[in-house]
C-alpha positions as CSV (number, residue, x, y, z in Angstrom):
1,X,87.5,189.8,146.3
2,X,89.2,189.2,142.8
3,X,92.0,187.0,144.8
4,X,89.2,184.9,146.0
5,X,87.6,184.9,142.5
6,X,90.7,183.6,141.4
7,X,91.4,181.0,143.7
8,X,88.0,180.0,142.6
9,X,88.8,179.6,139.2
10,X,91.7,178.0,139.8
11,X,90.1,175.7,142.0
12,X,87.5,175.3,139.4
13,X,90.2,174.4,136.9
14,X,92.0,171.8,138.3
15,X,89.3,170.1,140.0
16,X,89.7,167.1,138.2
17,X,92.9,166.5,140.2
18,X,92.1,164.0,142.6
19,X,92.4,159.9,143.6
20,X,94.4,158.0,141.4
21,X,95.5,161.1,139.2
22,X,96.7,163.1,142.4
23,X,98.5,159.9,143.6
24,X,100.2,159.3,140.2
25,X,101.2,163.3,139.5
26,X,103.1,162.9,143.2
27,X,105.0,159.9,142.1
28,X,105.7,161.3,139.0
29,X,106.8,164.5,140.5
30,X,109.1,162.1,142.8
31,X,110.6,160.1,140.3
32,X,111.5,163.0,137.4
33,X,113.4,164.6,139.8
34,X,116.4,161.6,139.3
35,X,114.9,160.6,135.7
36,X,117.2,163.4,133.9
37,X,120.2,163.2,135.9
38,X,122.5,160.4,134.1
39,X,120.9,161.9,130.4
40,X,123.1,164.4,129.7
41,X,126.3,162.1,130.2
42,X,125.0,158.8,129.6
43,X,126.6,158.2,126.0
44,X,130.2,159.4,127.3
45,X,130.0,157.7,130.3
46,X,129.3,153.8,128.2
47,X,131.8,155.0,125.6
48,X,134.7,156.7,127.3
49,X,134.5,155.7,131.3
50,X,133.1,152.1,130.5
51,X,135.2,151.7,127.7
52,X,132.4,150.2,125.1
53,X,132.6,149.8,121.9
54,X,132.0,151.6,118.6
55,X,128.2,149.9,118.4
56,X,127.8,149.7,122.3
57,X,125.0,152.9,122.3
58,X,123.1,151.3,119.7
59,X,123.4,147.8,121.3
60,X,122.5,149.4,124.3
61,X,118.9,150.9,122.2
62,X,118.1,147.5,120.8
63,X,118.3,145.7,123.4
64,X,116.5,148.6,125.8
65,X,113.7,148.4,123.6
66,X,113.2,144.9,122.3
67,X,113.1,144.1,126.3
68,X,110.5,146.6,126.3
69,X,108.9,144.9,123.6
70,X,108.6,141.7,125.0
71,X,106.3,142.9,127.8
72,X,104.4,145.0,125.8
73,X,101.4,142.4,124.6
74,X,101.5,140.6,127.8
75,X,101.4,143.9,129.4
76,X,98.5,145.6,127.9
77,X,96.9,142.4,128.1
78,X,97.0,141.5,132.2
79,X,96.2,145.4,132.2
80,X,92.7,144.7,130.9
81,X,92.0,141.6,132.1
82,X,93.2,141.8,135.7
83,X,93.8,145.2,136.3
84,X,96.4,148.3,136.9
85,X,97.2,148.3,140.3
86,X,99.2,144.8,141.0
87,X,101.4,145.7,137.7
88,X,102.0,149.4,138.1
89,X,103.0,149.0,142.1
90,X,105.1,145.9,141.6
91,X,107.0,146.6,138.6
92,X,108.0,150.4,140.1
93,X,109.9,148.4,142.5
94,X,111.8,146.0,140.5
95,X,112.9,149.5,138.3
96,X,113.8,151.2,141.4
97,X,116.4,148.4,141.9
98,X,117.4,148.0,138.5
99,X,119.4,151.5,138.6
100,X,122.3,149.2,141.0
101,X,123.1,147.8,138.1
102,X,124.2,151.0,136.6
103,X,125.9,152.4,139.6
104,X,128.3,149.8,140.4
105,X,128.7,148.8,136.7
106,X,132.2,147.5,136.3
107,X,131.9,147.5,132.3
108,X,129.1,148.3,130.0
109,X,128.2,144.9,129.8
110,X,126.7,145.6,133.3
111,X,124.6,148.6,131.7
112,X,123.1,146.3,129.2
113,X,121.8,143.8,131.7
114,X,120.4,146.8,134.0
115,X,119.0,148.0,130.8
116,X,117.3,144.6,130.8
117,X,116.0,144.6,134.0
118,X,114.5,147.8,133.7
119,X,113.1,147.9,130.3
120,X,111.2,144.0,131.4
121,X,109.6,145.9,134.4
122,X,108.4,148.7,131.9
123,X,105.6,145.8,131.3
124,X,103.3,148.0,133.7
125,X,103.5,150.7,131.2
126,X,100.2,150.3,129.3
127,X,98.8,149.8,133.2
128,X,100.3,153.2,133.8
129,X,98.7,154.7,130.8
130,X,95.1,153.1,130.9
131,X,95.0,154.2,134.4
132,X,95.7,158.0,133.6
133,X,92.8,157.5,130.8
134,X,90.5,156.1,133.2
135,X,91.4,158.6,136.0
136,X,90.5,162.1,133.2
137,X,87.3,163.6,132.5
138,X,86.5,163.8,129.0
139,X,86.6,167.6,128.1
140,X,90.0,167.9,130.4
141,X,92.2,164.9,128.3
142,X,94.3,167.6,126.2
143,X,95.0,170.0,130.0
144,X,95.2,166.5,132.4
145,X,98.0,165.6,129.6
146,X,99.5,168.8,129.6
147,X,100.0,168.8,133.5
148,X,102.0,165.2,133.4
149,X,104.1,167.1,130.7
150,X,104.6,170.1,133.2
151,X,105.2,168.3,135.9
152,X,107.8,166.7,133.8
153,X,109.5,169.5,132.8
154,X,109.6,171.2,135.9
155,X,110.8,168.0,138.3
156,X,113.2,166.9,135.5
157,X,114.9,170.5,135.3
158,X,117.4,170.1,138.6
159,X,118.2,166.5,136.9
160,X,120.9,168.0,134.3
161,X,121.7,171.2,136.8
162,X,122.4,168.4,139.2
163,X,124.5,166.4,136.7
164,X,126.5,169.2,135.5
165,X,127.2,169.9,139.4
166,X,128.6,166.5,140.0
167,X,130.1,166.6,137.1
168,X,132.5,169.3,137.9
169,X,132.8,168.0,141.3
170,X,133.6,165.0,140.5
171,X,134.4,163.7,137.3
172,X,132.6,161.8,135.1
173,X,132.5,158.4,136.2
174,X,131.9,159.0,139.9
175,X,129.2,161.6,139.5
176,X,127.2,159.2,137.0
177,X,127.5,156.4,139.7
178,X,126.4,158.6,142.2
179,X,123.4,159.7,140.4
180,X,122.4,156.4,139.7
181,X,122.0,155.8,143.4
182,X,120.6,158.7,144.2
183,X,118.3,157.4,140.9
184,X,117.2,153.8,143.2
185,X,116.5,156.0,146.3
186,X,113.9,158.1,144.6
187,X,112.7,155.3,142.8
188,X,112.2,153.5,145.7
189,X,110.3,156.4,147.8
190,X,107.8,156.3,144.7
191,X,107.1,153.2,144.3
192,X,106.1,152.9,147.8
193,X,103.9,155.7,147.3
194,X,102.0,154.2,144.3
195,X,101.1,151.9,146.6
196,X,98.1,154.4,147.3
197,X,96.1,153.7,144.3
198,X,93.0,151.9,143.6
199,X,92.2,149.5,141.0
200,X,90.1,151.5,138.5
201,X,88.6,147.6,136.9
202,X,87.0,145.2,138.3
203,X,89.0,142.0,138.0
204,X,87.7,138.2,138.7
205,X,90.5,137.2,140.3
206,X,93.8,137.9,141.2
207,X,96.9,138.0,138.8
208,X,99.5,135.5,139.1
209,X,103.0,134.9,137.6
210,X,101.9,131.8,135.8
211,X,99.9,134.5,133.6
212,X,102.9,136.5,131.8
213,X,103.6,133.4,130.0
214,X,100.1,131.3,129.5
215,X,98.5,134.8,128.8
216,X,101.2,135.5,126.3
217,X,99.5,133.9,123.0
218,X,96.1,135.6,124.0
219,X,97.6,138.5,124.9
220,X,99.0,138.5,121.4
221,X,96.0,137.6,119.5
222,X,93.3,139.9,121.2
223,X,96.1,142.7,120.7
224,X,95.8,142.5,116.8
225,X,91.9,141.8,116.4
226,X,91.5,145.0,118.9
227,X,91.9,146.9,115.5
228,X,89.0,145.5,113.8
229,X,87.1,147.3,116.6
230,X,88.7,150.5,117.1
231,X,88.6,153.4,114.4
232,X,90.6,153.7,110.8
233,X,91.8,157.3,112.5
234,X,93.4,155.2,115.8
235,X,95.2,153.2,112.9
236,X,96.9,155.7,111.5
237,X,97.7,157.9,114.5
238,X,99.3,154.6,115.5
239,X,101.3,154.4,111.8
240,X,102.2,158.4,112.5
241,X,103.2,157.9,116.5
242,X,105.4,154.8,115.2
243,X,107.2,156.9,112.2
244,X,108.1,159.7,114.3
245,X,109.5,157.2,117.4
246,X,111.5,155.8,114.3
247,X,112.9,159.0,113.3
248,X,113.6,160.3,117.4
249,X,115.6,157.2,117.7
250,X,117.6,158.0,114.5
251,X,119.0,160.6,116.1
252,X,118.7,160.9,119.5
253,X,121.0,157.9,120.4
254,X,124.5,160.0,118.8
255,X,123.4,163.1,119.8
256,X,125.6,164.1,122.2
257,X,128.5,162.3,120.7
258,X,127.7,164.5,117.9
259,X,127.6,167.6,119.5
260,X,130.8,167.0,121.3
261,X,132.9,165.4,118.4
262,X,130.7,167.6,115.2
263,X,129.6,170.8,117.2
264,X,132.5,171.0,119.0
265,X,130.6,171.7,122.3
266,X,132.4,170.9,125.0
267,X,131.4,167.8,128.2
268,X,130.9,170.9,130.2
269,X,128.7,173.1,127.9
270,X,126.5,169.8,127.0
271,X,124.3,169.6,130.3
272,X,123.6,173.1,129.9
273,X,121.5,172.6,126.9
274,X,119.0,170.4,128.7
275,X,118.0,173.2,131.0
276,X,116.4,175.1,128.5
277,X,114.3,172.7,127.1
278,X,112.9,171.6,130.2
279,X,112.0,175.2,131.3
280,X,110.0,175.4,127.8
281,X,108.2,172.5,128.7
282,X,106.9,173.9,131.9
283,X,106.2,177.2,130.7
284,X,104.6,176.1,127.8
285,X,102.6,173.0,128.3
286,X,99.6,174.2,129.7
287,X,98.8,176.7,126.9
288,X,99.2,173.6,124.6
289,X,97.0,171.9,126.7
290,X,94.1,174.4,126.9
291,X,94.8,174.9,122.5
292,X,94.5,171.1,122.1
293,X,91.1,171.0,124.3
294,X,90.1,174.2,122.6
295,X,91.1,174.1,118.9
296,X,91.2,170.1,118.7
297,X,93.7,167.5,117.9
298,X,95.0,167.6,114.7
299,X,96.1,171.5,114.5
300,X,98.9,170.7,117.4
301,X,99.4,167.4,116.0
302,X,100.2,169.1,112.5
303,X,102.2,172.1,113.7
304,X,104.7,169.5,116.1
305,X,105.4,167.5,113.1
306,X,106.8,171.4,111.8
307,X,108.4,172.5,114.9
308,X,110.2,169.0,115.1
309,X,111.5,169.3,111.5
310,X,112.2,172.9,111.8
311,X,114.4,171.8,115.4
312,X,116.5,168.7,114.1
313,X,117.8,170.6,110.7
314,X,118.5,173.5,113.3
315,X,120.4,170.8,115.6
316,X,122.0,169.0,112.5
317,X,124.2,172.5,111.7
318,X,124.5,174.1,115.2
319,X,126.5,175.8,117.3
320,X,126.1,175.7,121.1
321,X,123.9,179.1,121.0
322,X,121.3,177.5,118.3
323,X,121.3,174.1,119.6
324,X,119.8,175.4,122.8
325,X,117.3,177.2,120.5
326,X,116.6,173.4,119.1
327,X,116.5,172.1,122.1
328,X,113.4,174.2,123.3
329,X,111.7,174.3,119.9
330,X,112.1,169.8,120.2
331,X,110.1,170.7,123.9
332,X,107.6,172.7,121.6
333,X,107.4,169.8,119.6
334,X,107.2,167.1,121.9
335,X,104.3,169.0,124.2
336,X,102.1,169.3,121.3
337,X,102.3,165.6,119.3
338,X,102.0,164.2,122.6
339,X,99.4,166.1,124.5
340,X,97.4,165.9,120.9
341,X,97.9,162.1,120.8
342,X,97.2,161.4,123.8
343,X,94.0,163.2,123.8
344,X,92.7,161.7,120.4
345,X,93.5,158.6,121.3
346,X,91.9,158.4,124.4
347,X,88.6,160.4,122.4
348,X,89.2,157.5,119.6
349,X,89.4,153.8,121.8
350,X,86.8,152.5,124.9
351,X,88.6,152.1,128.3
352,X,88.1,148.3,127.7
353,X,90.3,148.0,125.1
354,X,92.7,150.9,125.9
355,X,95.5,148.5,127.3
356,X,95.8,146.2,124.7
357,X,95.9,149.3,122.3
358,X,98.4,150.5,124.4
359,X,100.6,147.2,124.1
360,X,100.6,146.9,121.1
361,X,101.4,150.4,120.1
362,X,104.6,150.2,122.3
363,X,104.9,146.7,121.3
364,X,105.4,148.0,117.5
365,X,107.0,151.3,118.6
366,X,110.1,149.8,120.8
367,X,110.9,147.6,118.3
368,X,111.2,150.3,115.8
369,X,112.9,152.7,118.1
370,X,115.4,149.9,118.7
371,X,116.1,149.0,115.5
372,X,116.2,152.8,115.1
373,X,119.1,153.4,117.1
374,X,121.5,150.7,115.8
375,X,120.9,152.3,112.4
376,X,121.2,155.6,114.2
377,X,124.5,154.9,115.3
378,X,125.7,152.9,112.3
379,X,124.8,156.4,110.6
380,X,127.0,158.1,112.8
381,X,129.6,156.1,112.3
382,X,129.9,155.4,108.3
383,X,128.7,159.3,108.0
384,X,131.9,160.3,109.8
385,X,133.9,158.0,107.2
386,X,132.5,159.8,104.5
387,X,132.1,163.5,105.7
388,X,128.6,163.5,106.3
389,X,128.0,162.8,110.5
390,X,124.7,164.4,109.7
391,X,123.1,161.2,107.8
392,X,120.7,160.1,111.2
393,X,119.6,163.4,111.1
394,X,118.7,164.0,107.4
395,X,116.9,160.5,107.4
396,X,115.1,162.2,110.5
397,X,113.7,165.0,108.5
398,X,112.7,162.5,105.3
399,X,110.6,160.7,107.9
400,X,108.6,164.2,108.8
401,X,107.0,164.2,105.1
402,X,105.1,161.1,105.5
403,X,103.8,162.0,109.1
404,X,102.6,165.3,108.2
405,X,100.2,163.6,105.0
406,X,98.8,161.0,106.9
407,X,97.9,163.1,110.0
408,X,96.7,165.5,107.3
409,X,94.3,163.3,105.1
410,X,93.9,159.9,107.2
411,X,93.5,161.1,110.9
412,X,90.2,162.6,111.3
413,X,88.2,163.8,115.0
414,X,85.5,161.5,116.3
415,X,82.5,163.6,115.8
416,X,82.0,162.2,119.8
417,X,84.6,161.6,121.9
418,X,84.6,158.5,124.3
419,X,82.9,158.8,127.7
420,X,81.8,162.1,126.4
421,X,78.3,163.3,127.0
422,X,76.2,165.2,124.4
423,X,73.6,167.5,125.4
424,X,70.5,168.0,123.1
């Protein structure tokens, strides 16, 4: 009897996982299980096996993300005007096959124009996003984020086991090409399965290619004056979500460079540190996510800004024992800000206007990350000259400051959530 009571509850629980969600969750699940294989080794493998230069990783970060940029408006545009399906299955395809570029790279020139390829067909991103919104009760936002970031962790774990096993099998470069193939295959088998899902909008007509350009000027326009409709607290989430993509970037792009060349951890150590902070991640993200939908937004907001600062000074002077500890406090981190913003931002904009939010936050947010990245590794670089390497991290930890006092005095809780129903 208290089995079945529990499979009752349980049922009860995750109820809310069905139709588009379910359908997303599996293709998710699919693709996460190649998305962390070539991490671990991706910054030796453009610098040493490809042979690129000194700049080449933060080359590599601006152009990732000002490609991402350029589909942003456009993107959360066509989202809301004609819909999530069309972009999300189409543009999961033309990924899948951008990974060939990486696997039979010749140079690293051949990594930046896969980088290209891929980062355009991110344009179904806001699609993506607005289409989780839509597909989420109300009072189960802060757990339905939670799961993506469990399912995350626990599909993206094997990804750097996998890596480190190749690795030692054999070598660097052929074990990254392999992965990268093994990358389009699952890619593929996912975005065939997104094929599944159901427009969530009801569009007027179909989407054509003429519309990513003649949409682009509208797209633009009704992307800016969507703030003059949405609340002061989206605003500055938005400012907050933006600073701390800035100060990720700062770092993130050296930091296995650093850890090899700084940290003295070795090629063969490195993959190992990835496994613990995807285990966090599943063990922890549903606690987070039943806090943020219990306590609120802000209180996980606040304490990731802490954990996040508390991780990259702990990172900055490691050793291979207490970087793993960073590692899993950054997975602490990252499940609360993002399970919290997600949630309150989702509580804070209509559906109608959810996609063109969503563009232009990652419109504003990849070109900062970019940006962030060739200062990150320019950092790097004239910290090493001067006997300080740990420059992108210290300007990391100035950033936390400011993010901490606006979520503090300028992001407040709608007093009602979107979508959600008040009883008398």
């Amino acid at each position: 009897m208290k089995s079945m009571g529990l499979i009752d509850t349980l049922r009860q629980e995750f109820s809310f996982i069905t139709g588009n969600y379910r359908i997303l969750i599996v293709s998710w699940m699919i693709m996460d299980l190649a998305m962390e294989m070539p991490n671990p080794n991706f910054q030796v493998f453009v610098t040493e096996a490809l042979h690129g230069p000194d700049m080449a990783l933060g080359i590599i970060g601006l152009v990732n993300f000002l490609a991402m940029a350029a589909v942003a408006f456009p993107g959360g545009y066509l989202t809301d005007k004609y819909g999530r399906r069309w972009l999300i299955t189409t543009m999961t395809f033309v990924m899948a096959l951008s990974w060939l570029f990486f696997a039979f790279a010749p140079t690293w020139h051949f990594i930046l124009l896969g980088t290209i390829v891929s980062s355009l067909s991110l344009i179904y991103q806001p699609a993506l996003f607005a289409m989780f919104q839509d597909s989420l009760p109300p009072e189960r936002r802060g757990m339905g984020s939670s799961i993506i970031q469990l399912i995350h962790g626990t599909f993206n774990t094997p990804g750097p086991i996998i890596a480190g096993f190749l690795l030692l099998q054999f070598g660097l470069e052929m074990s990254m090409r392999i992965i990268y193939l093994l990358m389009t295959t699952l890619y593929l088998i996912a975005a065939f399965w997104r094929l599944r899902l159901k427009e969530t909008i009801a569009n007027k007509e179909p989407i054509r290619f003429r519309y990513f350009i003649s949409s682009y000027p509208k797209a633009i326009k009704e992307s800016f004056s969507v703030w003059k409709t949405v609340p002061r607290s989206m605003f500055w989430l938005f400012v907050t979500q933006t600073l701390v993509m800035f100060g990720m970037s700062l770092s993130q792009v050296i930091n296995q460079l650093y850890a090899l060349d700084v940290l003295g951890i070795t090629l063969e150590q490195w993959w190992l540190v990835y496994i613990p902070l995807l285990l966090t991640m599943v063990v922890v993200s549903l606690p987070i996510g039943k806090m943020v939908d219990k306590f609120g937004r802000k209180i996980p907001l606040v304490l990731g800004l802490f954990v996040l600062g508390t991780a990259t000074l702990i990172f900055a002077h490691g050793n291979f024992f207490t970087v793993i500890l960073s590692m899993i406090l950054f997975g602490v981190a990252q499940l609360l800000a993002m399970s919290a913003a997600v949630a309150l931002s989702t509580d804070l904009v209509e559906p109608q206007n959810r996609g063109k939010v969503n563009g232009f936050i990652n419109f504003i947010g990849y070109i900062v990350m970019g940006f962030g990245m060739l200062l990150g590794n320019y950092l790097f670089l004239e910290g090493q000259k001067i006997g300080l390497p740990q420059l992108p991290f210290y300007a990391t930890l100035v950033l936390v400051i400011p993010q901490l006092l606006i979520i503090l005095f300028l992001v407040h809780e709608p007093k009602k959530r979107v979508g959600e129903v008040k009883s008398d």
